[in-house]
Backbone as CSV, one residue per row, in Angstrom:
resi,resn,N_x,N_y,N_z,CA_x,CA_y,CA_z,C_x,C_y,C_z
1,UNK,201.660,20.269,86.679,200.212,20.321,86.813,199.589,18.953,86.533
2,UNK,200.275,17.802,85.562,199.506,16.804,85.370,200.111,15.536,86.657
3,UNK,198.973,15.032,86.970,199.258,14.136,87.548,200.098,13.113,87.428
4,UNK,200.630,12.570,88.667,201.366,11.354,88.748,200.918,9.773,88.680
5,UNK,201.139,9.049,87.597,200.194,8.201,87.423,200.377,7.002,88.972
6,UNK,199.603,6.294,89.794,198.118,5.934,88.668,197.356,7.019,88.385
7,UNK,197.330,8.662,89.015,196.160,9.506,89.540,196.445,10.348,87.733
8,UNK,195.286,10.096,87.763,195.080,11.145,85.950,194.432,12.779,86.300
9,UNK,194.976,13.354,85.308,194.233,14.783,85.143,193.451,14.616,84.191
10,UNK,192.847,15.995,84.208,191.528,15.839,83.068,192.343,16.412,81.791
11,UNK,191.675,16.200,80.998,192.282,16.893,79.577,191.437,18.145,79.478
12,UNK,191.990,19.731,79.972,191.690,20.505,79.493,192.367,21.422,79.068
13,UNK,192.288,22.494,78.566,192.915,23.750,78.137,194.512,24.113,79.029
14,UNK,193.750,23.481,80.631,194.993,24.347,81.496,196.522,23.338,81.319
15,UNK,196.428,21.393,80.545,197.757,21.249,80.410,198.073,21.343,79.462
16,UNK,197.443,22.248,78.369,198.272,21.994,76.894,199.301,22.087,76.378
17,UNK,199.992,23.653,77.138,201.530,23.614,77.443,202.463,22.608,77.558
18,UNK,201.836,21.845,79.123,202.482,20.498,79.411,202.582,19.902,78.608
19,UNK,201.651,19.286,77.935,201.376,18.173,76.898,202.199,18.644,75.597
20,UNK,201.973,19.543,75.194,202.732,19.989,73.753,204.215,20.006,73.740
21,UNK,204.583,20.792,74.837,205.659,20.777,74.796,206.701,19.586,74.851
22,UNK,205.537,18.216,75.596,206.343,16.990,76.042,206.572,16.606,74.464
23,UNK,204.870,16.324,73.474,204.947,15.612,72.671,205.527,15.689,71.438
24,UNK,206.210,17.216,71.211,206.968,18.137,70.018,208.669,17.671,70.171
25,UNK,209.117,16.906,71.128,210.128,16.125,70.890,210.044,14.992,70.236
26,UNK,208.923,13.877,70.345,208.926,13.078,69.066,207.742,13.607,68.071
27,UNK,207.927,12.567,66.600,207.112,12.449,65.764,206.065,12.782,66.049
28,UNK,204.931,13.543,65.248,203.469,14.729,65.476,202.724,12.737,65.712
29,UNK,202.656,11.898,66.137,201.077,10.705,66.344,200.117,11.394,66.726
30,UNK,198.622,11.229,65.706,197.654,11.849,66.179,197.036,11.519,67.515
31,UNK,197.250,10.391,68.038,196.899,10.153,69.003,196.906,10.862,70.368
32,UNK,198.467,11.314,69.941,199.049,12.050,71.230,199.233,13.609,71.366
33,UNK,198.563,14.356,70.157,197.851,15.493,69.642,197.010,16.217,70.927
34,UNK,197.476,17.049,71.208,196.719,18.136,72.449,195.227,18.029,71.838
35,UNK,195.485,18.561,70.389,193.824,18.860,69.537,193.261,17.956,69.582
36,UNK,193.796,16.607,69.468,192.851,15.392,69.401,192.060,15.012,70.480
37,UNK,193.086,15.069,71.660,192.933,14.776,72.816,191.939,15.316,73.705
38,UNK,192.205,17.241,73.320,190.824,17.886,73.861,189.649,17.806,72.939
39,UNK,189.666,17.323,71.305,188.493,17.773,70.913,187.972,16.804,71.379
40,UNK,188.566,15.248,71.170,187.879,13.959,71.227,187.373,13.462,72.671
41,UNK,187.922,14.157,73.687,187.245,14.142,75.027,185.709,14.374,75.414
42,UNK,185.123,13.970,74.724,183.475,14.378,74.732,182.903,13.831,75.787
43,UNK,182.960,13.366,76.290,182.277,12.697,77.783,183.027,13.539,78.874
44,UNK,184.050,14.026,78.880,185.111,14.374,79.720,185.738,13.307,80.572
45,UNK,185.582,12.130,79.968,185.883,11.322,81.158,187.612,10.606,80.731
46,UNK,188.018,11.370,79.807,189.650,10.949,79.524,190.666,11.737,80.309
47,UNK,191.501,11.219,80.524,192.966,11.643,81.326,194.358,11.550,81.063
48,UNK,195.153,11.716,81.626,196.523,12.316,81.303,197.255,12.222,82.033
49,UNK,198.628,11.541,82.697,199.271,11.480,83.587,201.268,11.334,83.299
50,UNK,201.655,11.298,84.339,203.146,10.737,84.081,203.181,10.450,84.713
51,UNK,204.444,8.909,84.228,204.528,7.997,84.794,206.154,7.754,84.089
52,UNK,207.276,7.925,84.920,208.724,7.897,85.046,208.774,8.681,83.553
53,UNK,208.512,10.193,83.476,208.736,11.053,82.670,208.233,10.663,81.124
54,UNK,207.568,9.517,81.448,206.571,9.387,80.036,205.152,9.847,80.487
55,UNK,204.069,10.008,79.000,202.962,10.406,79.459,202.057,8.595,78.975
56,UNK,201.111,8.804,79.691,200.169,7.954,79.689,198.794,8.265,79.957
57,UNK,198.134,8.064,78.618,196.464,8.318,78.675,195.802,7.277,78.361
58,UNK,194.366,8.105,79.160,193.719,7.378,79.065,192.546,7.766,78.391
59,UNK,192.041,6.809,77.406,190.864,7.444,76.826,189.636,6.446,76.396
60,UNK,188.292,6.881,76.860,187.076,6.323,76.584,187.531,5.401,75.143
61,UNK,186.727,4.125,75.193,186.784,3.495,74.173,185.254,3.258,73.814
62,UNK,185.144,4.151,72.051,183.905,4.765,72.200,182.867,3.419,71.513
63,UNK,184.001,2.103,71.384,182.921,0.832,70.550,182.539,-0.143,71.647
64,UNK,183.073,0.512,73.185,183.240,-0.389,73.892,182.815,0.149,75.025
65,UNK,181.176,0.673,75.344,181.216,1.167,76.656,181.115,0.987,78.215
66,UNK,182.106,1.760,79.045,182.786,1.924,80.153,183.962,1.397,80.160
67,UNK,184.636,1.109,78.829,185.662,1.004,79.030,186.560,1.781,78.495
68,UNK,188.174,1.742,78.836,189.039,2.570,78.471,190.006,1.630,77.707
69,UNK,190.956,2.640,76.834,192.151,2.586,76.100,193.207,3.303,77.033
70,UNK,194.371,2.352,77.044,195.724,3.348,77.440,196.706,2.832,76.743
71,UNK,197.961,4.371,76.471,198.484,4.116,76.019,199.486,5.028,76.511
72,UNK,200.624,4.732,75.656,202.262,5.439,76.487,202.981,6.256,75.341
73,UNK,203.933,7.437,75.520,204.323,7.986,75.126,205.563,8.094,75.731
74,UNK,206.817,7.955,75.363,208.170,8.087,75.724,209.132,7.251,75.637
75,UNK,210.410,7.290,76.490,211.470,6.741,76.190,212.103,5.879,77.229
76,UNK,212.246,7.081,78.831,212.511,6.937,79.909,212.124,5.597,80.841
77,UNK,213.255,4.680,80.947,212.384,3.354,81.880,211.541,3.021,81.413
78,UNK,211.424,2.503,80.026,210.212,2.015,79.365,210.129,0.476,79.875
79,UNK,210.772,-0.231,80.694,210.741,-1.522,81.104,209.922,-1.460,82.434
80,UNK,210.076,-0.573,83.167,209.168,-0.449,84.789,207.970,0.395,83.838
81,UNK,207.969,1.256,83.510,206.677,1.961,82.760,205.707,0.569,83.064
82,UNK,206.477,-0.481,81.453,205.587,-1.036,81.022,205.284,-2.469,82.151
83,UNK,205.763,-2.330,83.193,205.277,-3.803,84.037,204.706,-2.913,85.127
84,UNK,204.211,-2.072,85.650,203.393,-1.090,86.546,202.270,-0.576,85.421
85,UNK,202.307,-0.875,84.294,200.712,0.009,83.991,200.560,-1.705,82.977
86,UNK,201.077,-2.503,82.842,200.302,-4.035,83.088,200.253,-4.772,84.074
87,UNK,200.025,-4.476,84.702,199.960,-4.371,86.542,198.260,-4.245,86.491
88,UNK,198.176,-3.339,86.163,196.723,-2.475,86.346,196.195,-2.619,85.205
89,UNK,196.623,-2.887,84.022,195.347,-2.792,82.693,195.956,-4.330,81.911
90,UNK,194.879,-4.652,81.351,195.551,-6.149,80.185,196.283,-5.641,79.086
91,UNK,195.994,-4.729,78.554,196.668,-4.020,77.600,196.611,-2.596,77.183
92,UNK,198.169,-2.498,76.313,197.769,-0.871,75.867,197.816,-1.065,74.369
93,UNK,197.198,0.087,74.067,197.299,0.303,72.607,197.505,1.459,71.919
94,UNK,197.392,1.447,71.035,197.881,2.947,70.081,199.828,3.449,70.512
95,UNK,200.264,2.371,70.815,201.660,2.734,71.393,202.795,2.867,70.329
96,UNK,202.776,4.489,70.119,204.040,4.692,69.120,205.341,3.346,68.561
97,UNK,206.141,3.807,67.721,206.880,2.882,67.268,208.254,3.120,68.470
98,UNK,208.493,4.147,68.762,209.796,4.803,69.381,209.608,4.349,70.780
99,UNK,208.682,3.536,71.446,208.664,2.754,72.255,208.830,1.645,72.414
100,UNK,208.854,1.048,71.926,209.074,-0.506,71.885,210.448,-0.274,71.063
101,UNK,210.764,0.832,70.577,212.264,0.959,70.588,213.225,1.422,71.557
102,UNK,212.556,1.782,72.668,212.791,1.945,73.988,212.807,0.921,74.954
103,UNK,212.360,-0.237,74.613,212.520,-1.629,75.375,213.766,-2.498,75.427
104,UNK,214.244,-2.766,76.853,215.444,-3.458,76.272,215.464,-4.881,76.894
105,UNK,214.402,-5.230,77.287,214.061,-6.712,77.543,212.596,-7.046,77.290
106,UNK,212.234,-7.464,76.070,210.456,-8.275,75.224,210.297,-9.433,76.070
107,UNK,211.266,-9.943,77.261,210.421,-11.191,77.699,209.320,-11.220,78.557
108,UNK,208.478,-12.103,78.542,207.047,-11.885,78.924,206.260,-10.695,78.234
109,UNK,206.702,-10.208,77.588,205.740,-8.958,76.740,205.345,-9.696,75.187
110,UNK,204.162,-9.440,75.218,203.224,-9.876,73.525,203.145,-8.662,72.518
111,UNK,203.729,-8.488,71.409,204.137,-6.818,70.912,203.328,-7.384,69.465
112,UNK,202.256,-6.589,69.433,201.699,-7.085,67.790,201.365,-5.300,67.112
113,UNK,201.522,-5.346,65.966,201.515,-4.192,64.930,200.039,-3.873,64.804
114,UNK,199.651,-2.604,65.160,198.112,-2.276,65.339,197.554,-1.656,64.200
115,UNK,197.884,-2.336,62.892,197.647,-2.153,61.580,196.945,-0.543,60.828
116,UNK,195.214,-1.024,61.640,194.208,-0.145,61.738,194.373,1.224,62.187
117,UNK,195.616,1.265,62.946,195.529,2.390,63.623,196.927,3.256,63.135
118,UNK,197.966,2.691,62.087,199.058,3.319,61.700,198.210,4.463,60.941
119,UNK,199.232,6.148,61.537,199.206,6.916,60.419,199.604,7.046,59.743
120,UNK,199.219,8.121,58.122,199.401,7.484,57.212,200.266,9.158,57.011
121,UNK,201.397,9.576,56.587,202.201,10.181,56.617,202.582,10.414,55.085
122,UNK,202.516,11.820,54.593,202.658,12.206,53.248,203.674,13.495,52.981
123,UNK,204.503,13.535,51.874,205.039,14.394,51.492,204.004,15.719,51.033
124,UNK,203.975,16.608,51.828,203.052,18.027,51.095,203.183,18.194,49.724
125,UNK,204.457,18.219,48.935,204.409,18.760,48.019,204.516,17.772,46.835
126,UNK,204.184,16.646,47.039,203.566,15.591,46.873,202.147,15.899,46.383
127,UNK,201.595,16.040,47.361,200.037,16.034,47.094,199.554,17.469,46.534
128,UNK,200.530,18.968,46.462,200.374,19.365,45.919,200.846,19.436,44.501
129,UNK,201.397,18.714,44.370,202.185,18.593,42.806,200.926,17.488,41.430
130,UNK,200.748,16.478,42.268,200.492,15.588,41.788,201.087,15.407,41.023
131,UNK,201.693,14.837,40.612,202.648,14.411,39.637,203.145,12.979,39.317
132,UNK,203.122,12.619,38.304,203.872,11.067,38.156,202.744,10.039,37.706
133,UNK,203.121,9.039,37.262,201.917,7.970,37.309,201.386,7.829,37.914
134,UNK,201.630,7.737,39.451,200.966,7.332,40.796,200.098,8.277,40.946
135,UNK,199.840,9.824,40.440,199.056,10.275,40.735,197.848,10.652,39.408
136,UNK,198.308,10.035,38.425,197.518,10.578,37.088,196.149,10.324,36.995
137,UNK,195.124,9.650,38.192,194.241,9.315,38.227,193.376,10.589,38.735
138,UNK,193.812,10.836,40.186,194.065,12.171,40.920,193.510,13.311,40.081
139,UNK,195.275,12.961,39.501,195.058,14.479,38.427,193.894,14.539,37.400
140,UNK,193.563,13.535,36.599,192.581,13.852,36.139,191.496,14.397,36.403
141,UNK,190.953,13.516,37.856,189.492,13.795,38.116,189.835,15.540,38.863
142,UNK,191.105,15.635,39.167,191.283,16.976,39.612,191.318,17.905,38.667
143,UNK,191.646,17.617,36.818,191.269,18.851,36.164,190.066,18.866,35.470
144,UNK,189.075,17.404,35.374,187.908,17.438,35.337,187.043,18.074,35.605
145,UNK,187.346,18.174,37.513,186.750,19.122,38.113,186.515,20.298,37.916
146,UNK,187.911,20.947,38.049,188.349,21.968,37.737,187.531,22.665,36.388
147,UNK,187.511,21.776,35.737,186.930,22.281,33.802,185.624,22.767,34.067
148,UNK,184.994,21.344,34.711,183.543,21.351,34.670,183.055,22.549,35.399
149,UNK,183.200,22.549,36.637,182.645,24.298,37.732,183.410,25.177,37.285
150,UNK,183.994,25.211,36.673,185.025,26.764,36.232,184.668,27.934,37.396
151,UNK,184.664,28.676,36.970,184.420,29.728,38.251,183.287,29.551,39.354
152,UNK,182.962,28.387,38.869,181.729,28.311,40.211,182.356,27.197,41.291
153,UNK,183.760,27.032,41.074,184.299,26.290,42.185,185.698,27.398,42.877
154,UNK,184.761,27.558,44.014,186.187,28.631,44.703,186.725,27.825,45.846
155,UNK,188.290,28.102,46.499,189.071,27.678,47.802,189.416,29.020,47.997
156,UNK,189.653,28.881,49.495,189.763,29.756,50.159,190.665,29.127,51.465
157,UNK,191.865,29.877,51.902,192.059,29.200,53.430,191.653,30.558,54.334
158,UNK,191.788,29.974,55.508,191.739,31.015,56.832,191.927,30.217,58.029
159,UNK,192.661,31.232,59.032,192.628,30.651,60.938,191.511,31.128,61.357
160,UNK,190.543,32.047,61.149,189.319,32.707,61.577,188.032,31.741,61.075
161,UNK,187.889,31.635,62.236,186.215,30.566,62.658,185.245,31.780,63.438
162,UNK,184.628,31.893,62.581,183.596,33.028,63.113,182.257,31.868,63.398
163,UNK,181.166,32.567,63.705,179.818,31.591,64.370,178.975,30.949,62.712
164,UNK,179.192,32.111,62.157,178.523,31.368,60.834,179.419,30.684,60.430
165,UNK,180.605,30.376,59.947,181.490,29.247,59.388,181.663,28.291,60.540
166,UNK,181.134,28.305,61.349,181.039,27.553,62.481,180.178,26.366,61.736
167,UNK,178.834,27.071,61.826,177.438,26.408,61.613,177.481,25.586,60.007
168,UNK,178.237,26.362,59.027,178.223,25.914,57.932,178.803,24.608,57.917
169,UNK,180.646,24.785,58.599,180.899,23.270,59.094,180.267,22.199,59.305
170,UNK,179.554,22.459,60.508,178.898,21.644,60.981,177.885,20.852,60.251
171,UNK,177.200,21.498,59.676,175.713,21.756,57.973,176.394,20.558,57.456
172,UNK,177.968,20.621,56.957,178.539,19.678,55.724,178.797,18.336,56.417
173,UNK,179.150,18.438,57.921,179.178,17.374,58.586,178.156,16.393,58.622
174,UNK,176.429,16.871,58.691,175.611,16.244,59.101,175.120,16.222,57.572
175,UNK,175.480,16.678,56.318,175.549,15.854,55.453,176.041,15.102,54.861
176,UNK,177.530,15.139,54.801,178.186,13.990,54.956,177.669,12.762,55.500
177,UNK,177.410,12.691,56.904,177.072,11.610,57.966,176.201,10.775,57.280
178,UNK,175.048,11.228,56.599,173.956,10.451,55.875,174.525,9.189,54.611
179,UNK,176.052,9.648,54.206,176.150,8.603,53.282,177.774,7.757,54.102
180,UNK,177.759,8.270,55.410,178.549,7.628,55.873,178.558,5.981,56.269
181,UNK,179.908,5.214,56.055,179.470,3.917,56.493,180.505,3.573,57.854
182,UNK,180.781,4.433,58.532,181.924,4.344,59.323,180.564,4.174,60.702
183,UNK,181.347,2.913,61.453,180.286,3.341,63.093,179.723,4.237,63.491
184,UNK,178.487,3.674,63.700,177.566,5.598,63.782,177.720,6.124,65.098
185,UNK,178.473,5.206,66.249,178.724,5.937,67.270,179.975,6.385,67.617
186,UNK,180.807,6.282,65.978,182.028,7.244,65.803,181.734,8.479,65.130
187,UNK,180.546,8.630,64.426,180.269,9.377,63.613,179.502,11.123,64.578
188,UNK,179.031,9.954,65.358,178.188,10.995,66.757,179.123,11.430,67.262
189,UNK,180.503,10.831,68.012,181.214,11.478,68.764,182.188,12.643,67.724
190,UNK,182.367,11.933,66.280,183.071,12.965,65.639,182.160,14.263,65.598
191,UNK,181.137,14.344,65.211,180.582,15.678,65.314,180.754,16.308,66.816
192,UNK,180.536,15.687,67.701,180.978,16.871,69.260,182.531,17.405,69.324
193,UNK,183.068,16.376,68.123,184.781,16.135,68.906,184.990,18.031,67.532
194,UNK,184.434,18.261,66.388,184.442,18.537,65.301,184.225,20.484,66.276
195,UNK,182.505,20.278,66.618,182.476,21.456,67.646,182.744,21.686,68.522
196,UNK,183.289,20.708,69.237,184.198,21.494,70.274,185.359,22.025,69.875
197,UNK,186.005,21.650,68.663,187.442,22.005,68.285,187.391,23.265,67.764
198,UNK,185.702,23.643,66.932,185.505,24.840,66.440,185.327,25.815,67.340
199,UNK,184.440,25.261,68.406,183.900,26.235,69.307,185.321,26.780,70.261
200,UNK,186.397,26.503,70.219,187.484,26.723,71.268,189.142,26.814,70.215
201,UNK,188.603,27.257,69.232,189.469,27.764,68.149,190.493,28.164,68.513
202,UNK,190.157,29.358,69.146,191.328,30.360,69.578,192.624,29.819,70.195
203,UNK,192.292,28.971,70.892,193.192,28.307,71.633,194.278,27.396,70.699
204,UNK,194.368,27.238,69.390,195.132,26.992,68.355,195.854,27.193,67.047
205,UNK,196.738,26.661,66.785,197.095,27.338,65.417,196.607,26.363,64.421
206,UNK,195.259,27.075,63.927,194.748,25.897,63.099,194.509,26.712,61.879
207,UNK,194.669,25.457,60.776,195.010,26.151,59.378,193.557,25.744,58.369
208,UNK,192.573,26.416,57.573,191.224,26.040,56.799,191.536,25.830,55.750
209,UNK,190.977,25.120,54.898,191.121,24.938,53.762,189.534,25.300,53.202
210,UNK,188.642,25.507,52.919,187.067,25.613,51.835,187.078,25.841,51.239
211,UNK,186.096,24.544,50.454,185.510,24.121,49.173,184.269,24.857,48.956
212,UNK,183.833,25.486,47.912,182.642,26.358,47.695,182.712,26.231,46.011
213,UNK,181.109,25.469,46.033,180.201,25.746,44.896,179.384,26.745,44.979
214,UNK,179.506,27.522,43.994,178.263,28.678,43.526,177.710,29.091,45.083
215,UNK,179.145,29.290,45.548,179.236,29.767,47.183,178.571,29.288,47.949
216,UNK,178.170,27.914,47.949,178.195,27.437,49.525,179.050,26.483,49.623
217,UNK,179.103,26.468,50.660,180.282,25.239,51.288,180.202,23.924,51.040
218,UNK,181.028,23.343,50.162,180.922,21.907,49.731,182.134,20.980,50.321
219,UNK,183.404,21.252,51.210,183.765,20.625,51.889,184.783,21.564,52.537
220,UNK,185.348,21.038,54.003,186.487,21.746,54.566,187.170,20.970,55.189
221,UNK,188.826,21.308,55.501,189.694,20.621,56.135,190.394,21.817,57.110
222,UNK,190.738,20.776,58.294,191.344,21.136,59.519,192.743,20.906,59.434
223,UNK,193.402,21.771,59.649,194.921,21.164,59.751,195.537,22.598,61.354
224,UNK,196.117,21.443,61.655,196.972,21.819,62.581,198.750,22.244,62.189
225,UNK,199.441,23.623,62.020,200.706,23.736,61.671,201.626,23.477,62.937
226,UNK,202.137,22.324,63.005,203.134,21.926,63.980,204.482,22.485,64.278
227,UNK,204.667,22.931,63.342,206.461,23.448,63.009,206.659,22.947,61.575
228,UNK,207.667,23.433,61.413,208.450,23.737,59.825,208.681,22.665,59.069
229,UNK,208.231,21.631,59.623,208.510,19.842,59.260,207.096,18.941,59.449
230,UNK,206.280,19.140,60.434,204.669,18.734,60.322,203.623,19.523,60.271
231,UNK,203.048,19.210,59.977,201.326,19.797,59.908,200.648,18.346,60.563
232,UNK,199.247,18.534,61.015,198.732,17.053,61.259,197.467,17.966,61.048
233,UNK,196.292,16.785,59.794,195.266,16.983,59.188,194.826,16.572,60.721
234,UNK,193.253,17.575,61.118,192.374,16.477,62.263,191.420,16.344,61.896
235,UNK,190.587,17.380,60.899,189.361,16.713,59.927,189.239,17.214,58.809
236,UNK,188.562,16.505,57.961,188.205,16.578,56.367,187.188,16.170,56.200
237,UNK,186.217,16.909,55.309,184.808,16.709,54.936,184.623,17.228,53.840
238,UNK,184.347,16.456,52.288,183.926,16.647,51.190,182.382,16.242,50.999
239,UNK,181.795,16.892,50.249,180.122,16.103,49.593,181.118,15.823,48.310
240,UNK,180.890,14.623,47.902,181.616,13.673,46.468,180.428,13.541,45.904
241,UNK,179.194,13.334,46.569,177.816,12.417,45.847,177.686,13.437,44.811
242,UNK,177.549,14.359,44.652,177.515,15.380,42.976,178.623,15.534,42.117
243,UNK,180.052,15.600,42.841,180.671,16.000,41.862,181.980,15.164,42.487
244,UNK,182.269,14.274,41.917,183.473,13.186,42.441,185.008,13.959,42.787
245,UNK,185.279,14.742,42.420,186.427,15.341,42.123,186.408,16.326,43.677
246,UNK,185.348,16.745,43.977,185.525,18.002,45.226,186.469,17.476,45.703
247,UNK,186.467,16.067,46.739,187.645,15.774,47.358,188.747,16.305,46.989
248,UNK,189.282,15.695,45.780,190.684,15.684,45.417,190.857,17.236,45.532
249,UNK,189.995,18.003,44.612,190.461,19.442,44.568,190.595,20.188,46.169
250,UNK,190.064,19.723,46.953,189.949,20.042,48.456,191.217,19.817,48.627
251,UNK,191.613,18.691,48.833,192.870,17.864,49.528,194.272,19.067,48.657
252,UNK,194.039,18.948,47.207,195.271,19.308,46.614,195.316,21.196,47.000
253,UNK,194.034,21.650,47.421,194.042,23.197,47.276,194.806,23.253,48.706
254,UNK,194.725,22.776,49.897,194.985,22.560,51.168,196.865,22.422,50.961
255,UNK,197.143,21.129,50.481,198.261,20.878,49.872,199.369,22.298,49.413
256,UNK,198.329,22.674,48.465,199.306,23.733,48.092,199.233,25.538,48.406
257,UNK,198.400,25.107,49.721,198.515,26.327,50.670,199.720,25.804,52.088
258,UNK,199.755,24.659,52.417,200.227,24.452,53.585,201.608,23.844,53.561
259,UNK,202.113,23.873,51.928,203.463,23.542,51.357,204.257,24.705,52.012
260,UNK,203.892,25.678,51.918,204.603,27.276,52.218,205.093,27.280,53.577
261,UNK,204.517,26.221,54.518,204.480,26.135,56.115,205.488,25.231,56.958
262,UNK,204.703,23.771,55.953,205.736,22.610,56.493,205.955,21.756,55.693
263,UNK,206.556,20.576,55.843,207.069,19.797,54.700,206.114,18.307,54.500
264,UNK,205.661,17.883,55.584,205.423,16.573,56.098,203.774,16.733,56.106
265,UNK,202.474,16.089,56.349,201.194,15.735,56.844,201.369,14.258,57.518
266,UNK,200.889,14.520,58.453,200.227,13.339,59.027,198.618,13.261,59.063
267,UNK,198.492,12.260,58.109,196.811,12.237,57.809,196.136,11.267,58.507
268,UNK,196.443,10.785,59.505,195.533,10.198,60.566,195.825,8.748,60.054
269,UNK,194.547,7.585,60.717,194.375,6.366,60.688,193.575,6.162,59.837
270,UNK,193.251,4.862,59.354,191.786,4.306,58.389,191.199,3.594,59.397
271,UNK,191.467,3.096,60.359,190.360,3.050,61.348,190.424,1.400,61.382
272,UNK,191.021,0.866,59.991,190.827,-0.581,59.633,189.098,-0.451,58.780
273,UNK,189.208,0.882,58.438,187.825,0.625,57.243,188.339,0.718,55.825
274,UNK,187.968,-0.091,54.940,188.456,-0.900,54.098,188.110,0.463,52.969
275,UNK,187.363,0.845,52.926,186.805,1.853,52.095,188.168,3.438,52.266
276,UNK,188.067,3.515,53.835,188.984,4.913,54.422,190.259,4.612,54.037
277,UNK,191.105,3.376,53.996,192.488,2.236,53.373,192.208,2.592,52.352
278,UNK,191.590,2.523,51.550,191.934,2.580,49.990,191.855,3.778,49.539
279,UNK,191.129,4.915,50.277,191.246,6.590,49.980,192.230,6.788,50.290
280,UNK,193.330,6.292,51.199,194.483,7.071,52.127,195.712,6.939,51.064
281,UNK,195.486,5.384,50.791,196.585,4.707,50.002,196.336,5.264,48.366
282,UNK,195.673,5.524,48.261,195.225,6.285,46.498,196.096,7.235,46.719
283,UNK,196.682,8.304,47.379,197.156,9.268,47.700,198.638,9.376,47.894
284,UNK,198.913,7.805,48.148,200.813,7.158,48.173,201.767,7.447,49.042
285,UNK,200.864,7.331,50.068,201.846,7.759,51.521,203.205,7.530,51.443
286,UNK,203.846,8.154,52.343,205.445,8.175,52.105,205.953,7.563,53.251
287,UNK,205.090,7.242,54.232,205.485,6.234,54.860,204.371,6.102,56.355
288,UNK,204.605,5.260,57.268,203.492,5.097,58.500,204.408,5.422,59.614
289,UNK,203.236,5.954,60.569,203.670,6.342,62.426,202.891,5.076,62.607
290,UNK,203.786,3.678,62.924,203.751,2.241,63.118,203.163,2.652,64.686
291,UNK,202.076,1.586,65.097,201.551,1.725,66.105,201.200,0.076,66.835
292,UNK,201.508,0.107,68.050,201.464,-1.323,68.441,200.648,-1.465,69.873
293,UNK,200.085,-2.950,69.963,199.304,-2.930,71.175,200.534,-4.015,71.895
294,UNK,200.637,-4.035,73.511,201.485,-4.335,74.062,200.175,-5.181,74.977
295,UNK,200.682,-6.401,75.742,200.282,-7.531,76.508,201.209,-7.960,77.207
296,UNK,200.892,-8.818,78.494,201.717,-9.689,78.802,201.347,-11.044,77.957
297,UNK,203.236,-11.589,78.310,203.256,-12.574,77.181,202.775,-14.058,77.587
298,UNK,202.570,-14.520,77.056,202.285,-16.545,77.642,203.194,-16.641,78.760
């Protein structure tokens, strides 16, 4: 069903099959995430193709408009892949590590490490344990928390997105946004990318985590259960400005519901925001999905 590149399909519902099934042979990259792919399609103007049994998309680049990002997924002839789609574009980016381990001649190719955009990959039971020095900071403000709301801090998980936990989502989103410092025209597209993912639920196996003060909703997380070895977080939203600790207790209640499932998280990128880097890394990743932009060379 998906096109033969150069000719792209649209990213909707009808290749997810295709797509999942290709991308569940390697490592969960959020990039290359069905969920990401359809929530973050908000213009509709991103696509999807193969090209010598790899996939290659394309997607709006939302700091940069009318233009696009592409990038590659696979193994197969990664040497013609990559001199037919730099043929046609100056560069790709967001390009897994297991590709350029698929190259067996770098001449004329420019291969640099796309820092900003590595995910940041954690042991579950890790973050539900907290444990160790590395996390005693964590833990504190996590039994702080805990002390201070005593019963007026409840978690809860669920796969059921009804219309009111819909709206409530959304509520924490657009308060959040107000003390956000991340690009505000990432912040706009995350909220469409946020309801569309809610509004078309069904169509996934997606796992809740909620945070509730004196019962209303003070933050929630999205996780996707991949199989018995990943999960991949696609959003998280705490209010911190009252009570510093929600996060952590969010993150660790999530943690030690989704230990039971799989072993691994993949918690996305920092974007290269210096602030989102130092939340990710507080947390002691266990290691990165290395991501590289590819050029022709001098």
């Amino acid at each position: 069903m998906i096109s033969k590149y150069p000719n792209f399909s649209p990213i909707d519902l009808k290749v997810q099959d295709e797509i999942t099934n290709f991308t569940h042979k390697y490592e969960p990259y959020s990039d290359f995430s069905f969920i990401n792919l359809f929530s973050w399609n908000t213009n509709g103007r991103a696509g999807i193709a193969w090209l010598n049994n790899n996939l290659v998309i394309k997607l709006p680049d939302y700091l940069k408009a009318g233009q696009f990002i592409y990038s590659i997924l696979g193994t197969n002839k990664m040497d013609d892949s990559l001199r037919i789609l730099l043929d046609d574009v100056p560069q790709l980016d967001l390009v897994p590590e297991i590709v350029i381990g698929s190259i067996k001649h770098h001449g004329g190719l420019a291969l640099a490490e796309d820092r900003g955009s590595f995910d940041y990959v954690y042991f579950l039971k890790k973050l539900a344990d907290m444990s160790g020095k590395k996390y005693k900071n964590k833990r504190n403000l996590f039994n702080s928390t805990k002390e201070i709301l005593g019963s007026r801090l409840e978690t809860t998980t669920t796969n059921t997105i009804t219309p009111s936990l819909q709206q409530e989502m959304l509520a924490i989103f657009r308060a959040w946004e107000k003390h956000s410092t991340q690009p505000i025209q990432k912040v706009r597209l995350e909220y469409i990318a946020i309801n569309r993912l809610l509004s078309n639920s069904d169509h996934f196996n997606l796992h809740l985590t909620l945070c509730r003060i004196d019962g209303k909703l003070n933050g929630f997380s999205i996780h996707e259960v991949i199989n018995k070895t990943y999960t991949l977080c696609h959003f998280e939203k705490s209010l911190n400005d009252v009570y510093l600790g929600a996060g952590v207790v969010l993150i660790n209640e999530a943690a030690q519901s989704l230990v039971k499932k799989s072993k691994i998280v993949n918690w996305e990128q920092d974007l290269g925001l210096s602030g989102l880097k130092k939340a990710k890394q507080s947390y002691v990743p266990t290691k990165y999905f290395k991501k590289y932009w590819i050029s022709r060379g001098a």
